[in-house]
N, C-alpha and C positions, 0 to 999 in steps of 0.2 A: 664608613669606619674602616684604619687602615688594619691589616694586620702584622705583627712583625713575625720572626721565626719561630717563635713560641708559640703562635696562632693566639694571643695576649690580641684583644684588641684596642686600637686606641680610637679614642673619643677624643674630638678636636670639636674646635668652637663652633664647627657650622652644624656637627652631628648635634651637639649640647644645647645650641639653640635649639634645635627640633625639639628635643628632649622636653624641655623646660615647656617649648610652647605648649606641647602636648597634654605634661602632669599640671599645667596652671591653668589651661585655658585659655590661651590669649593668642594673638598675632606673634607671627615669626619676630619680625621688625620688634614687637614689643620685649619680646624674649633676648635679640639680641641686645637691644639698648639696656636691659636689665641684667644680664650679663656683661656688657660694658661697665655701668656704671660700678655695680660691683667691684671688679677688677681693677676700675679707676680708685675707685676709694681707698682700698688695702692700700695699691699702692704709695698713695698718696701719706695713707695713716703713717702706712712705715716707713716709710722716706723721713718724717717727722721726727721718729722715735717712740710712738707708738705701739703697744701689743695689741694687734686686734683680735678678737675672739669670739669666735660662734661657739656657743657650747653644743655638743656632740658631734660636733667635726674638726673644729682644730682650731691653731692660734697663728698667724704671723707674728715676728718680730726681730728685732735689730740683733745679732751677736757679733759683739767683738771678735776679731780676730788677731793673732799675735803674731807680728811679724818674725820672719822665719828663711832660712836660707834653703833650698832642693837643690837638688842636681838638673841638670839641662838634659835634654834628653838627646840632642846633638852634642855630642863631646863632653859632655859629662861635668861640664864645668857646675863649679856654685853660682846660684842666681839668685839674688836676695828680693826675698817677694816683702812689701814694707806691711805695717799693722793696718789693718781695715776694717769692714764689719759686711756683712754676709745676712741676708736673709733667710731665718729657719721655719720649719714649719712642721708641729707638732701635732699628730690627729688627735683629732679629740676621744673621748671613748667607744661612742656609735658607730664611729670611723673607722677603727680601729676592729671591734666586734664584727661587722658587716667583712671585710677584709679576713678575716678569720672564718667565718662561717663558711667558704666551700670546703677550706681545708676540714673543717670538721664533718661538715658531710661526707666530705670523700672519705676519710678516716672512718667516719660507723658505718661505711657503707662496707667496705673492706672488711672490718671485721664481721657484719654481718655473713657477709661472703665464705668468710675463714670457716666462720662456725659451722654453715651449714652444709659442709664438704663432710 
């Protein structure tokens, strides 16, 4: 796992395969072609027009996008980006709660702290 400057770590396909193999039981090989397939499917759904959706972790899907003129960042000119659509991706709630929870521990932890000064 890499670290960036925030000592955030990041989890990449070959760490997550372990991962998986690990909490499931199975063969690495196994883990990654299940992670493959995964990955194939989404993309596959949303390429389609498709929302896909696991509940408690999130949803892919298509959003329009409205063409729109920026600035260039050489020279400054206008550069007209044309209408397209964009893949989003919404967590689901568990996702979302899990992601929330150190801050809330580090939070009562602190005020624990506060108090007992």
């Amino acid at each position: 796992m890499a670290t960036t400057k925030k000592t955030a770590k990041i989890v990449g396909k070959d760490d997550l395969s372990h991962l998986v193999a690990n909490r499931a039981h199975v063969a690495l090989k196994e883990a990654d072609m299940i992670i493959d397939a995964l990955t194939e499917t989404v993309r596959e759904e949303v390429s389609k027009g498709h929302q896909v959706r696991l509940i408690g972790f999130g949803s892919w899907r298509l959003t329009p996008v409205s063409a729109r003129t920026i600035k260039s960042i050489r020279g400054g000119r206008p550069v007209h980006l044309p209408a397209g659509k964009r893949v989003s991706f919404r967590a689901g709630t568990q996702l979302a709660e899990a992601a929330k929870a150190p801050i809330l521990k580090r939070a009562s932890r602190q005020a624990t702290n506060t108090r007992s000064r």
